[in-house]
ZAMARGU-4260 file (C-alpha; in steps of 0.2 Angstrom, whole numbers, plus 5000, padded with zeros to 4 digits):
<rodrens>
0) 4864/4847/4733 | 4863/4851/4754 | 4860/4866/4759 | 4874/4880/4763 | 4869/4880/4783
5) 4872/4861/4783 | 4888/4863/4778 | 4891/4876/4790 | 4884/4866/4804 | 4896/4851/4799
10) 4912/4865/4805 | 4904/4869/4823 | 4912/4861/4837 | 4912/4866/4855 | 4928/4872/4860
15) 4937/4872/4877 | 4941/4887/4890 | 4959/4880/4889 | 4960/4880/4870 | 4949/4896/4869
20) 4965/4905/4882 | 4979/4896/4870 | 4974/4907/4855 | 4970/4921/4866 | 4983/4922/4880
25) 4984/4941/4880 | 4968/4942/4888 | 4976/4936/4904 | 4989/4946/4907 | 5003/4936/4896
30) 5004/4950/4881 | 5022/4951/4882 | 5038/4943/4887 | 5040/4954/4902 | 5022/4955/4907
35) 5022/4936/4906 | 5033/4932/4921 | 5026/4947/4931 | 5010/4937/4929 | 5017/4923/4933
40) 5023/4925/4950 | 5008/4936/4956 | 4996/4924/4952 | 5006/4910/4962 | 5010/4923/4977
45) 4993/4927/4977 | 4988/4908/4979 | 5001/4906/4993 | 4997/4922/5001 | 4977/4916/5001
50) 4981/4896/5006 | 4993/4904/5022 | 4979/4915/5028 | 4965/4902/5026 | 4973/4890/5036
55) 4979/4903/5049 | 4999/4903/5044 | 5009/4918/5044 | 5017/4917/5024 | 5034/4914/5022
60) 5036/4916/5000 | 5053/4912/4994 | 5052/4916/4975 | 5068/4915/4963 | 5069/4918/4945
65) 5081/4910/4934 | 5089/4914/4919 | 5089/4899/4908 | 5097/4907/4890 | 5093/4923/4883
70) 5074/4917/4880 | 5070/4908/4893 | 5067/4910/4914 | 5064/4896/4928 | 5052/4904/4941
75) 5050/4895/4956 | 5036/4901/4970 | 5038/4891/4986 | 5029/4894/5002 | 5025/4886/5019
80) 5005/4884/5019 | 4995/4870/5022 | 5000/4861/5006 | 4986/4854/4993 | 4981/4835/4996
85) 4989/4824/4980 | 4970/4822/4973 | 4965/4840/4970 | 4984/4844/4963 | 4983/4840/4947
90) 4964/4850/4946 | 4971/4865/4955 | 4986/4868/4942 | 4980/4858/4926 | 4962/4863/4926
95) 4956/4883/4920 | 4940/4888/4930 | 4944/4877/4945 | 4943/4881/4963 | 4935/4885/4978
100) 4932/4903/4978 | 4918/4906/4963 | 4901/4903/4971 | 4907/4910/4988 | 4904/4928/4992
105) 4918/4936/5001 | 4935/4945/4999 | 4948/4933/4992 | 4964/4937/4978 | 4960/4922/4969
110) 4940/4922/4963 | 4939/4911/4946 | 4950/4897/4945 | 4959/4903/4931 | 4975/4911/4938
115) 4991/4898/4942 | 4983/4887/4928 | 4984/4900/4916 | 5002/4902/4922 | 5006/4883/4918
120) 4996/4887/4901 | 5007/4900/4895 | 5023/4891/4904 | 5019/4874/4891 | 5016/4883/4879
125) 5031/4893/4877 | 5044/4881/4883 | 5036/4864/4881 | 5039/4858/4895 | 5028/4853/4911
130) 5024/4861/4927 | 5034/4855/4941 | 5024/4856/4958 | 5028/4849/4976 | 5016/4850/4989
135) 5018/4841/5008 | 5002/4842/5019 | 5011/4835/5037 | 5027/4834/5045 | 5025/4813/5046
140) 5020/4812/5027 | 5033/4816/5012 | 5032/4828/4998 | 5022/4825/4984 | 5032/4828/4965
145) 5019/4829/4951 | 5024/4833/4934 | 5010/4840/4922 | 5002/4848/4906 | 4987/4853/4901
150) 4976/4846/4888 | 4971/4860/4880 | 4957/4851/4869 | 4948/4842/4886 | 4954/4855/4898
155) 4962/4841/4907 | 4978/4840/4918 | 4989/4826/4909 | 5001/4818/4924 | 5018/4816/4917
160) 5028/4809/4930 | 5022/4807/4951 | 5035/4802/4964 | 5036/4804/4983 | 5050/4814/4988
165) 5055/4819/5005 | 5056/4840/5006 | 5064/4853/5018 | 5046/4862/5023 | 5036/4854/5036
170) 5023/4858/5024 | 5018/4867/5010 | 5016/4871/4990 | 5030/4874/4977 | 5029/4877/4958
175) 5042/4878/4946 | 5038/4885/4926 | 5052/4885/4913 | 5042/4900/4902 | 5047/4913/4888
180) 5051/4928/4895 | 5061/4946/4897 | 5067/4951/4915 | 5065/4970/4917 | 5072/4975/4934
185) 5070/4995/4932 | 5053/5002/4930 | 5036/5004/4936 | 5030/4987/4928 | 5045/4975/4936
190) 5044/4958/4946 | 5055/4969/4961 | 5040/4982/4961 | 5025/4972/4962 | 5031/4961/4976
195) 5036/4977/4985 | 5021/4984/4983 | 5011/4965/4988 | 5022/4969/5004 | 5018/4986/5009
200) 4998/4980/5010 | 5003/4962/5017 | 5013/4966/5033 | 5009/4950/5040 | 5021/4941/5026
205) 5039/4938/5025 | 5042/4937/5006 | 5062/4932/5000 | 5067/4936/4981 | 5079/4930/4970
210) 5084/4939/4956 | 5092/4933/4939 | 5109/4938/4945 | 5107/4932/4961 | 5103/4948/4971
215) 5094/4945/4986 | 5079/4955/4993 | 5070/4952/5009 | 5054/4961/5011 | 5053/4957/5031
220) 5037/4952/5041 | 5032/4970/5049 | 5019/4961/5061 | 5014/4943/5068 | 4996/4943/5067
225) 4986/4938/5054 | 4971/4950/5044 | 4956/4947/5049 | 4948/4931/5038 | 4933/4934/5029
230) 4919/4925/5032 | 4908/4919/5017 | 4890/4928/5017 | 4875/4928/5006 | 4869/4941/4991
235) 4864/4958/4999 | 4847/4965/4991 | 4852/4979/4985 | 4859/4979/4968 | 4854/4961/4964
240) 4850/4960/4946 | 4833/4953/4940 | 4842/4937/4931 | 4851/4932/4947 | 4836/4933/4958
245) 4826/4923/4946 | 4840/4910/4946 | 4841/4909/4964 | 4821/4907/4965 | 4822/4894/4954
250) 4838/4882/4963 | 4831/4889/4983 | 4826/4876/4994 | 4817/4887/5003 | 4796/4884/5003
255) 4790/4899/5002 | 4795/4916/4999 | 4797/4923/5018 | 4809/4907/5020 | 4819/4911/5003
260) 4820/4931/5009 | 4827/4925/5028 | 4839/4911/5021 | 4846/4919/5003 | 4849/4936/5011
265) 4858/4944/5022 | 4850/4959/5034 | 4832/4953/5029 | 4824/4945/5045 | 4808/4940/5051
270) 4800/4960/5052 | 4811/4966/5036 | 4804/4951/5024 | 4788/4953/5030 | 4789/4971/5023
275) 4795/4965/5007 | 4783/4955/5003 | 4770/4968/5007 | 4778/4982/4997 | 4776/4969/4983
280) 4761/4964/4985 | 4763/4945/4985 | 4759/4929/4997 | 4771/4925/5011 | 4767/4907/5006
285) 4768/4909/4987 | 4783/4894/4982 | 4796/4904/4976 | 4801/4891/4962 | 4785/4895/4953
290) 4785/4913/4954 | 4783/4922/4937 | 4795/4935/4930 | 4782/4949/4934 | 4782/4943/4952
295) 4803/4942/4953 | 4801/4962/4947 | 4790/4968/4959 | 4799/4959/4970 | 4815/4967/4965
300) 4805/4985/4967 | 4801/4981/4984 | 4820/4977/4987 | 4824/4996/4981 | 4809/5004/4991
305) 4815/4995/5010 | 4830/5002/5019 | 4842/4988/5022 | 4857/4988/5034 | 4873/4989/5024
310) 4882/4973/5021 | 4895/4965/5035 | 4912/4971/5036 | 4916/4953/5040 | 4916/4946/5022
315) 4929/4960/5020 | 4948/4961/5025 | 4953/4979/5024 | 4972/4985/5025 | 4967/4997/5038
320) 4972/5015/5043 | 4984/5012/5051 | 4993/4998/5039 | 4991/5012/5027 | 4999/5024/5036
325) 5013/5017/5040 | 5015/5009/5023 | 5016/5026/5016 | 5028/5034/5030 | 5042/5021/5029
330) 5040/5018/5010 | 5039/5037/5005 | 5044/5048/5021 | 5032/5060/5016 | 5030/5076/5028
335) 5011/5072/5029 | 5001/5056/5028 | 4983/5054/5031 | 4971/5040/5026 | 4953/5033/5026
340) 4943/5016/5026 | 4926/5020/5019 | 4911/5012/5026 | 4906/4996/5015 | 4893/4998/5003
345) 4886/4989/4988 | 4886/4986/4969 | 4878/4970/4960 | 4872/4962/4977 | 4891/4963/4979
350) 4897/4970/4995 | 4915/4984/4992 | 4924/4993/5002 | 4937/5009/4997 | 4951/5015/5009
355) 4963/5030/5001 | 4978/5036/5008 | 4988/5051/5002 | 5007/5055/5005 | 5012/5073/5003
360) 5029/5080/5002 | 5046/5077/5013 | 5057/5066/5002 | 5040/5063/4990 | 5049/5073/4972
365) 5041/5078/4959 | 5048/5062/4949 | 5041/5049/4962 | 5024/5055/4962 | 5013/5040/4957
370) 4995/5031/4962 | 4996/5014/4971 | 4981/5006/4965 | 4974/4986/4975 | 4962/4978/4972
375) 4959/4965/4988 | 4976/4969/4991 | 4985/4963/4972 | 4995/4977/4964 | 4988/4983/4950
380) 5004/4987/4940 | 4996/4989/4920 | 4983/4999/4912 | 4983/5012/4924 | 4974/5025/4912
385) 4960/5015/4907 | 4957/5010/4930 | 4945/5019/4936 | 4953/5020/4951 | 4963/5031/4942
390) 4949/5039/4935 | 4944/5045/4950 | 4959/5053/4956 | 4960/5062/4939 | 4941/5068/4944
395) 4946/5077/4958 | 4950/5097/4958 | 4966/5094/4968 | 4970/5113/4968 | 4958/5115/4978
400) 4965/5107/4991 | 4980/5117/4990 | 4991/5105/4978 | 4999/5111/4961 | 4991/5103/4946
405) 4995/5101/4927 | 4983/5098/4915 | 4979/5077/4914 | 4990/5075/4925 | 4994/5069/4945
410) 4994/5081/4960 | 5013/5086/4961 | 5023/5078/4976 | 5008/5067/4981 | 5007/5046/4983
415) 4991/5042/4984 | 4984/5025/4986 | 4971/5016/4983 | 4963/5000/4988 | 4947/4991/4984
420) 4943/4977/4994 | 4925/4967/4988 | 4917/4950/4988 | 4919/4951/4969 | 4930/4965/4960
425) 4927/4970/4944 | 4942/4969/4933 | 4941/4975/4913 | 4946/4961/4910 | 4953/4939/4917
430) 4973/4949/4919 | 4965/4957/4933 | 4975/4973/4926 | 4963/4986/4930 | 4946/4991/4939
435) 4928/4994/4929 | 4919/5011/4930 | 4905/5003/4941 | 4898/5021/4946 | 4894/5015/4966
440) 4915/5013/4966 | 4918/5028/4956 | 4908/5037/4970 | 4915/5031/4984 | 4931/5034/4978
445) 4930/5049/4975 | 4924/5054/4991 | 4938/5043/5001 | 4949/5055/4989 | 4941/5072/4994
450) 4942/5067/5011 | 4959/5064/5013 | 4961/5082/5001 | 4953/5091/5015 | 4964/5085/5029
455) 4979/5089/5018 | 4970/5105/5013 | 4971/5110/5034 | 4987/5103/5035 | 4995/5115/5020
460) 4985/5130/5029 | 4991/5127/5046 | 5008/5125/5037 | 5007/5142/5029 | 5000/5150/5043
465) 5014/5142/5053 | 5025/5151/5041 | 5021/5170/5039 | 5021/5169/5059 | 5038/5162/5058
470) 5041/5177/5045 | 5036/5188/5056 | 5045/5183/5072 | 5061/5181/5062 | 5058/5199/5059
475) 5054/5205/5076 | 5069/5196/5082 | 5081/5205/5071 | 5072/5221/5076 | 5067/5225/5094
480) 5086/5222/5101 | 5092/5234/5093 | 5077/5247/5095 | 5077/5243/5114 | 5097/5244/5115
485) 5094/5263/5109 | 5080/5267/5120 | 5088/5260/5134 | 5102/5270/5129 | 5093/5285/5126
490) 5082/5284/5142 | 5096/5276/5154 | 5085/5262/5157 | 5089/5241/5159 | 5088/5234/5142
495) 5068/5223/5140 | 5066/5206/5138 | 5060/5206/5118 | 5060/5189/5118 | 5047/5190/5129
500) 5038/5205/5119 | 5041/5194/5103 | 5033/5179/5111 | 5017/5192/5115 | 5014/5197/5100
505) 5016/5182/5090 | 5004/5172/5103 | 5017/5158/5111 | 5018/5150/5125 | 5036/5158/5132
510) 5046/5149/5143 | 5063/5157/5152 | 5075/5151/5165 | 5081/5165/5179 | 5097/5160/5189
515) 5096/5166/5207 | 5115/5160/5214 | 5108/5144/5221 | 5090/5148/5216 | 5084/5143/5200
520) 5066/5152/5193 | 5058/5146/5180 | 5044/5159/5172 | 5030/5151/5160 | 5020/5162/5150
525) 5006/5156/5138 | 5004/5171/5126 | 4993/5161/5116 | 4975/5159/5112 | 4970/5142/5121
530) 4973/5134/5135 | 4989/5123/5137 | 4994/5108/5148 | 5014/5109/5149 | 5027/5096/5155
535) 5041/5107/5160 | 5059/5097/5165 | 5075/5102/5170 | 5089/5089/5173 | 5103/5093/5188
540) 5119/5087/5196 | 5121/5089/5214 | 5106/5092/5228 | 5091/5098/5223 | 5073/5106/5235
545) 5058/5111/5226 | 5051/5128/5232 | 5036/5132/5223 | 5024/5122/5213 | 5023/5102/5214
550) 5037/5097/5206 | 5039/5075/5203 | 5058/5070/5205 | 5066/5055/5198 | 5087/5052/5200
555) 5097/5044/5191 | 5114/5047/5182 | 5106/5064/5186 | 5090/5070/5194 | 5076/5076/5185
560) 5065/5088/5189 | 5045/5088/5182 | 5031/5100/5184 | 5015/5096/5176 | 5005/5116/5172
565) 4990/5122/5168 | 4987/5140/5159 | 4974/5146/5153 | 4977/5160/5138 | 4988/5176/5146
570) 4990/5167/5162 | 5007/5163/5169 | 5017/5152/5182 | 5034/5154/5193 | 5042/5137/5197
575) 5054/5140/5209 | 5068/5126/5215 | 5087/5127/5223 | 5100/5115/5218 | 5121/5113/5222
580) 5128/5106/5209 | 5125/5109/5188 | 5111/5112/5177 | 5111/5099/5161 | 5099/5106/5150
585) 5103/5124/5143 | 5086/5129/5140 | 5071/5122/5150 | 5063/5108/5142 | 5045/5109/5137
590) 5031/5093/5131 | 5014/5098/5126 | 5017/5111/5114 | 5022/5113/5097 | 5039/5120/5090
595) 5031/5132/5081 | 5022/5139/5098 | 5037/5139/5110 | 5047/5153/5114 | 5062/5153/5124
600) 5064/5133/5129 | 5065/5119/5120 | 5054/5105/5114 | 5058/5087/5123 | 5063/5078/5110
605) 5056/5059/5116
</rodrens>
């Protein structure tokens, strides 16, 4: 009689990443019908978006989805990169765990080969029929057509049809998938969403989509110039774990250990890895493919006692400030904006960076108020409650930076958006749905968060204070006319200027034209508490002579008058000019001082 456990052995067989994501196809994103063609089209724009930037080509995406029957959708991504030579095709979109972009350290969408395969997975495998893809590498050769599956038992592409074909685009790569699916156009999670959202962060790319019904959107191209490209580096020291060192001391070419430090590394030169090596105590000679487990740990413990340079920025590709910004003010109109790009640090030997920006009020409502999470700039649409980039913005006491706040719930009347950009992000899961609570990016987060709750915090402080001396003035406005009209009265006196007065006692700068016959004076004040730098214009028909202070004068349809002045806090200045004709501008017109601290004239409005 043979033993249980032979029996058992008889049913073990090794199984393919392809068959193993056939039974398990939730696990990358396709969990539902309407979830599946999100995923579908992100993972091909984010291959186009990647393929365009390495090869120094501004994107230009055209994407349509359509409706086949009530079941099923066409979705067709197209773009105008450099195209995919015919030899690698059938690798690139047939193969799970292909590409370029697993052993190199440095920010890309794309990191393990899995996505637009997986897409042409689910594609087969709900609508049993092939991918479709076109790719032309020159303007002299044609278009490549290959028609494929995958075999899910080898993990194979199987080629079903290849044709040359001759093709609009100069060059590039198109993919057409038949799939099951359910097109959603309004909500959070929606095709429309997420490639408005890939534009915001992507200014560089002109993306066009197609809608079932045919609705057209273009997401412009908001700049020509291409983010920087990152450049591919080696692990950083700090946070290498001790199985990865030990892997790389066994596969190093290096001789000996100085040599493995300088070439394996980055920031260990000849003065650092010689401090390395004698904070661990071994032999700068010693071959590092026979060290010992012992000598790879007091190795690593020198790595955590020596002060290394933080990892280059160059392996990252940030959005920017300024990007952010202005993502957030033409997509939100928000009264303030504000945002950060953190320094890079590190996790795993796995250089990160953090950049938060924050959108507070204007047309921002209570209903729109929402977290923008990225992760090297990919929208992360799903699981927002198990991120942790949502974690960390829960983390933070938002009322104390002068923002209403529920009970488990968002800041009221905020955007706030967050973007991790690293050489190797760590998702929860192959959908790339959602960040890991790795405690470094926690951290870091949190502290972009706080920062940008601080500048808000001065911005709601200046705007209250702004506020209760508006209050005021309004007041002293309705009541020193009429108390100096009586005490004029009463003391058969000229009325006072109580704008002036008003202007004094609530610290602006006051500004006030005085008409002469042909004489024009123009009388500056600066009530305030600092000193000022004024632009004062005024804009005449007819002849004009500058009598006192250095007036610039430029003609035109009419002539402009410009003085620049200096006050210092209580001083004051008499521009004095003579004129013929008409004056334009009913109030004087003042630059280099806010509204809220100007009396009498009125701001230029450029």
């Amino acid at each position: 009689m043979k033993e249980v456990a032979e029996e058992l052995a008889k049913k073990q067989k090794e199984i393919s990443i392809a068959e193993f994501f056939e039974k398990n196809k939730h696990i990358l994103g396709y969990s539902n019908p309407s979830k599946a063609i999100i995923t579908c089209v992100r993972e091909a724009i984010d291959n186009s978006l990647d393929a365009c930037e390495e090869a120094g080509i501004l994107p230009d995406i055209f994407v349509k989805i359509d409706k086949i029957n009530s079941k099923f959708y066409r979705v067709t991504v197209e773009d105008n990169g450099p195209g995919i030579v015919e030899e690698q095709i059938p690798k690139v979109f047939g193969k799970l765990l292909y590409g370029s972009r697993f052993h190199a350290i440095r920010q890309s969408r794309g990191q393990q080969g899995i996505g637009i395969s997986a897409a042409v997975l689910y594609a087969q495998l709900t609508s049993g029929k092939p991918a479709k893809i076109i790719s032309k590498i020159s303007p002299e050769k044609k278009a490549i057509k290959i028609e494929l599956f995958i075999n899910t038992r080898k993990n194979e592409p199987e080629i079903v049809s290849r044709e040359e074909i001759d093709w609009y685009l100069s060059r590039g790569t198109r993919i057409e998938l038949e799939l099951a699916g359910n097109y959603v156009r309004e909500r959070k999670q929606s095709v429309y969403e997420y490639i408005r959202e890939t534009s915001v962060v992507n200014p560089h790319a002109k993306i066009t989509f197609v809608e079932p019904d045919g609705t057209i959107h273009e997401f412009p191209r908001v700049v020509e110039e291409l983010p920087k490209i990152p450049k591919e580096i080696k692990p950083h020291p700090h946070g290498i774990e001790l199985g990865l060192l030990m892997n790389m001391l066994k596969t190093t070419k290096a001789r000996d250990l100085k040599s493995f430090l300088k070439q394996e590394f980055v920031r260990i030169g000849e003065k650092t890895a010689k401090s390395v090596i004698e904070k661990a105590k071994l032999d700068a000679n010693l071959d590092p493919r026979s060290m010992s487990r012992e000598e790879a740990i007091s190795l690593l413990e020198a790595f955590m006692q020596t002060d290394f340079l933080p990892p280059p920025t160059d392996c990252l590709s940030p959005i920017g400030e300024r990007n952010i910004v202005k993502s957030l003010q033409e997509g939100f109109r928000p009264e303030f904006v504000y945002a950060i790009t953190r320094k890079p640090k590190v996790y795993s030997g796995h250089p990160f960076l953090v950049e938060v920006g924050i959108g507070y009020g204007g047309e921002i409502s209570e209903d729109k108020t929402s977290i923008l999470r990225y992760a090297n700039k990919i929208p992360l649409l799903y699981q927002q409650g198990g991120c942790a980039l949502t974690k960390a913005v829960m983390s933070v006491k938002w009322k104390n930076y002068g923002l209403q706040q529920s009970k488990d719930s968002l800041p009221n009347r905020t955007i706030i958006l967050v973007h991790i950009a690293s050489t190797n992000v760590p998702y929860t899961s192959e959908s790339k749905e959602a960040i890991a609570s790795v405690p470094e990016i926690m951290d870091e987060v949190k502290l972009a968060l706080q920062e940008c709750g601080r500048k808000l915090k001065e911005y709601l402080d200046k705007k209250e204070k702004i506020f209760k001396k508006k209050k005021k003035e309004d007041v002293l406005k309705r009541v020193l006319p009429l108390l100096a009209k009586k005490l004029s009265e009463i003391l058969e006196e000229e009325e006072v200027d109580c704008e002036m007065i008003v202007a004094k006692i609530v610290g602006n700068v006051y500004v006030k034209r005085v008409l002469e016959g042909e004489r024009v004076k123009i009388l500056v004040y600066n009530f305030t508490q600092s000193k000022k730098k004024l632009t004062i214009y005024e804009m005449c028909h007819g002849n004009l002579k500058v009598e006192k202070g250095e007036a610039k004068i430029r003609s035109g349809n009419y002539s402009t008058l410009m003085w620049e002045v200096v006050l210092t806090p209580g001083e004051f200045s008499e521009l004095v000019y003579t004129f013929d004709g008409k004056i334009v501008n009913k109030k004087p017109l003042v630059s280099g001082v806010g509204e809220e601290e100007l009396s009498g004239g009125e701001i230029l409005v450029s």
